[in-house]
C-alpha positions in Angstrom: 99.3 159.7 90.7 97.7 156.5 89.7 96.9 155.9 93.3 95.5 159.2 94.0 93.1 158.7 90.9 91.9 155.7 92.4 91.3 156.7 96.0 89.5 159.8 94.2 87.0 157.8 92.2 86.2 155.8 94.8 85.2 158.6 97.1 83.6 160.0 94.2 81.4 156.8 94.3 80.7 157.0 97.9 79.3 160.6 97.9 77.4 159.7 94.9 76.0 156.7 97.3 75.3 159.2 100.2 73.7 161.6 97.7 71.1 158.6 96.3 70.2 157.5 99.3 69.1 160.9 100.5 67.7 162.0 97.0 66.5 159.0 95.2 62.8 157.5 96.0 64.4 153.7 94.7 67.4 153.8 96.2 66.0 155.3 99.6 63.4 152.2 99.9 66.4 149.2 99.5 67.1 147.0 102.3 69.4 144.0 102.6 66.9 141.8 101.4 65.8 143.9 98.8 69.3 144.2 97.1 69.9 140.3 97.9 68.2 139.2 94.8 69.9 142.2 92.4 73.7 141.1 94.1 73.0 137.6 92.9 71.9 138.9 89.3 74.7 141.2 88.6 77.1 138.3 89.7 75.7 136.0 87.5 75.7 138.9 84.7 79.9 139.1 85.4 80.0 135.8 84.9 78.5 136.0 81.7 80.6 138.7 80.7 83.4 136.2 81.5 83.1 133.6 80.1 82.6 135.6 76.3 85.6 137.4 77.3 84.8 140.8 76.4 86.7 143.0 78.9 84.4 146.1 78.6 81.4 144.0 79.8 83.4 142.4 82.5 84.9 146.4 83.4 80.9 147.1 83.5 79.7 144.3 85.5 82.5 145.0 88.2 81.3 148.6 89.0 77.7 147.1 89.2 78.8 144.5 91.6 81.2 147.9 93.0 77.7 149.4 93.7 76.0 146.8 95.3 79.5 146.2 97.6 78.9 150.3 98.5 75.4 150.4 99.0 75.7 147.3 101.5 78.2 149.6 103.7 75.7 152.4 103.6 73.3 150.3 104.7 75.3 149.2 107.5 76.8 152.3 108.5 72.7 153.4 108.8 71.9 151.0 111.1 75.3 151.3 113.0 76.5 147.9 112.3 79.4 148.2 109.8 80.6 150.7 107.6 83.1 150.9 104.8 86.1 151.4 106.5 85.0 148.3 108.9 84.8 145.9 105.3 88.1 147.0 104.2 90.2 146.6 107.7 87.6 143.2 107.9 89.3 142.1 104.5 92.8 143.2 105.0 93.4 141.9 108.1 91.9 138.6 106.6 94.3 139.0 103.3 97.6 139.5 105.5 96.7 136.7 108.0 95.6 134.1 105.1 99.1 135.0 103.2 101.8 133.7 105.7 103.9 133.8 102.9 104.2 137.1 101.7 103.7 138.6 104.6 105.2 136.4 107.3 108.0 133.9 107.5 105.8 130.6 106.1 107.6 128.9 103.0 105.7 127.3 100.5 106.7 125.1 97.3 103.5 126.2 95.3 99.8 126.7 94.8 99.3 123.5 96.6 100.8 124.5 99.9 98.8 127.7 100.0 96.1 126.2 99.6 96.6 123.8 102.5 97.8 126.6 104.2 94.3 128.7 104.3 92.7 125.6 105.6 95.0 125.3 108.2 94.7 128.4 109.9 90.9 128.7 108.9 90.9 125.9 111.3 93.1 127.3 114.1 90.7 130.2 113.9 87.9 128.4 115.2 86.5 127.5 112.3 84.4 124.2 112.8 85.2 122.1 110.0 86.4 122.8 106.7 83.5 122.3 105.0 82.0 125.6 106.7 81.4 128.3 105.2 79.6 126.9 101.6 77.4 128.8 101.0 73.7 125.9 101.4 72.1 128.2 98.1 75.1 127.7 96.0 74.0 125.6 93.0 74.8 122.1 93.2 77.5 121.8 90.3 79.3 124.9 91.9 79.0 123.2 95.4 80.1 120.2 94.8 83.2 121.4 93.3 83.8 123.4 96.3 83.4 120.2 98.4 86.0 118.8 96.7 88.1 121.9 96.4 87.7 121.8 100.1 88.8 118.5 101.1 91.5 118.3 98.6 93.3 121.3 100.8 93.3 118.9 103.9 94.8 115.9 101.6 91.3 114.1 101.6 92.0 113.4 97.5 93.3 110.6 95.3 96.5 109.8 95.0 96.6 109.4 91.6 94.2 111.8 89.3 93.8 108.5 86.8 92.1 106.1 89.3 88.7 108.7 88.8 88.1 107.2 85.8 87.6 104.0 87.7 85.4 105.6 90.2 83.5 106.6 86.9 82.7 103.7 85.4 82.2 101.9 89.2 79.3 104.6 89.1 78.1 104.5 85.4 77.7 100.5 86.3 76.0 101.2 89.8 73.4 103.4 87.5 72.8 100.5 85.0 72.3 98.1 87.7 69.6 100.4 89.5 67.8 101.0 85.7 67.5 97.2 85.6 65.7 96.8 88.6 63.0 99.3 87.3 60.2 99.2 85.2 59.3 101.1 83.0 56.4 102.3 84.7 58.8 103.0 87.1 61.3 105.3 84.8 58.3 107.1 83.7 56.7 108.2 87.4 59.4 109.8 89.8 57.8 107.3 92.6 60.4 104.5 93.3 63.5 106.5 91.6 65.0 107.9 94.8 68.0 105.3 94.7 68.5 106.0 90.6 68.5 109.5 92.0 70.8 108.8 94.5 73.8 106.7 92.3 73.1 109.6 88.9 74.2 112.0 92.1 77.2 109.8 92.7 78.1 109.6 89.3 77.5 113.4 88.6 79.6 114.0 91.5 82.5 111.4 90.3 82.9 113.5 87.5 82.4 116.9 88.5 85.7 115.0 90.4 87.6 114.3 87.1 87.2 117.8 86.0 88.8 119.4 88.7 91.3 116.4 89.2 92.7 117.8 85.2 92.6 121.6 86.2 89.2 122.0 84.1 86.3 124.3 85.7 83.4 122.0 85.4 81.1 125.4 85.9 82.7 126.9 83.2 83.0 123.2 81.1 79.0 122.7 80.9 78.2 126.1 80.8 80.3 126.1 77.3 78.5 122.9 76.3 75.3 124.8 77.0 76.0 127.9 74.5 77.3 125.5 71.9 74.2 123.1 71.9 72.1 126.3 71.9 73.6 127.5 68.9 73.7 124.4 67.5 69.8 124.0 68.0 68.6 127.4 66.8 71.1 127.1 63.8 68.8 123.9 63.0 65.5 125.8 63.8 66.6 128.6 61.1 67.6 126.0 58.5 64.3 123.7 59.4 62.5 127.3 58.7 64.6 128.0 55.2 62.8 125.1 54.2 58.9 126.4 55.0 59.1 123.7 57.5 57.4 123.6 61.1 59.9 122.1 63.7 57.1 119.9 65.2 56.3 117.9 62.1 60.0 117.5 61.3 60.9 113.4 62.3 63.8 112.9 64.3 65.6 111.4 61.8 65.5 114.6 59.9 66.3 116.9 62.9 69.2 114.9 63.4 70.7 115.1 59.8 70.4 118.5 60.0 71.9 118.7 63.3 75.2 116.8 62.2 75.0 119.2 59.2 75.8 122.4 61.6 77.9 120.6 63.8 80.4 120.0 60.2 79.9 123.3 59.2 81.5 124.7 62.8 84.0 122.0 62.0 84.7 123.8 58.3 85.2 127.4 60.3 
């Protein structure tokens, strides 16, 4: 019954997409590149709903992104490219091939041999290099964690997940020995920064590393980092206000006692 319900709403959505593309004035005017920009939106607006973990939102989000998946194949099936039925045999044929495990004779141990696993027959499959297939307009934190991700499935990775922190500091000291060959004319104007560019990169990228090295989402990490400085700044702003203050003429000194003074109040919650 369950199953039936499911193949029924999803028809249900489909005839609601042939119905707005006929009908509707918007929807009859969207192309690929049209709907490019939205698909990239409402994935970002899943994320969100993520990472504050409120299941209705992410329930939302996922029929948005449902839509966008559905009006794609409409598109296609227009222009006699694709259709539906070609995504979904595309993506189950990848599915069974990619799982050797389950549903061939492959053993693995764990997460790590699947891992290596997909590589492996991504490879055999004529893919290039393993690096293929990153998407060049991903963000760079996202990327480079992919990179590594990547790699790490071939056995290009340390040995040991504590010799990062070495690599760390190896490139905190490669950055302080590039700010001492510049001026401070120099700090101020981007002209003659490219190889301070160049190691904060490295450095960045050493501990995007670490994150994944300890099983932490560096995405997720900063993004976190971001909400609670935001917080922490506005809570300031309000308090700065209480006082019939103007942000701009408060001194730093100030803004930064009353910065510590939210940060112990989160502490006291």
């Amino acid at each position: 019954m369950k199953k039936d319900s499911r193949l029924a709403a999803f028809k249900e959505l489909l005839d609601i997409m042939d119905e707005l593309r006929e009908k509707c004035p918007w929807d009859r005017k969207q192309t690929f590149e049209s709907l490019r920009k939205l698909t990239i939106e409402e994935t970002y607006e899943l994320a969100d709903a993520i990472l504050k973990n409120k299941p209705a939102e992410i329930k939302d989000e996922l029929g948005d992104l449902m839509l966008h998946i559905v009006f794609y194949a409409k598109l296609g099936d227009e222009n006699g490219t694709f259709n539906m039925t070609d995504i979904l045999n595309s993506i189950n044929e990848k599915l069974v091939t990619r799982h050797p495990h389950v549903f061939g004779d492959t053993k693995v141990a764990d997460e790590e041999d699947v891992i290596e696993n997909w590589e492996k027959i991504k490879l055999r499959n004529g893919k290039e290099s393993v690096l293929g297939g990153i998407p060049k307009s991903l963000p760079a934190l996202i990327k480079a964690n992919r990179l590594q991700e990547k790699v790490h499935g071939v056995g290009f990775d340390w040995e040991d997940r504590s010799e990062i922190w070495e690599k760390i500091n190896e490139e905190i000291g490669e950055v302080k020995e590039e700010l001492l060959k510049l001026s401070e004319k120099e700090i101020k104007e981007y002209g003659g920064k490219e190889k301070l560019e160049e190691e904060i990169g490295d450095l960045l990228f050493s501990i995007i590393n670490a994150a994944r090295l300890y099983g932490i989402d560096p995405e997720n990490s900063l993004e976190r980092t971001n909400q609670k400085f935001i917080n922490r700044f506005q809570q300031m702003e309000k308090i700065i206000k209480q006082q019939g203050k103007m942000l701009e003429y408060v001194s730093l000194d100030e803004m930064n006692r009353i910065w510590e003074e939210v940060k112990k109040k989160e502490v006291k919650r």
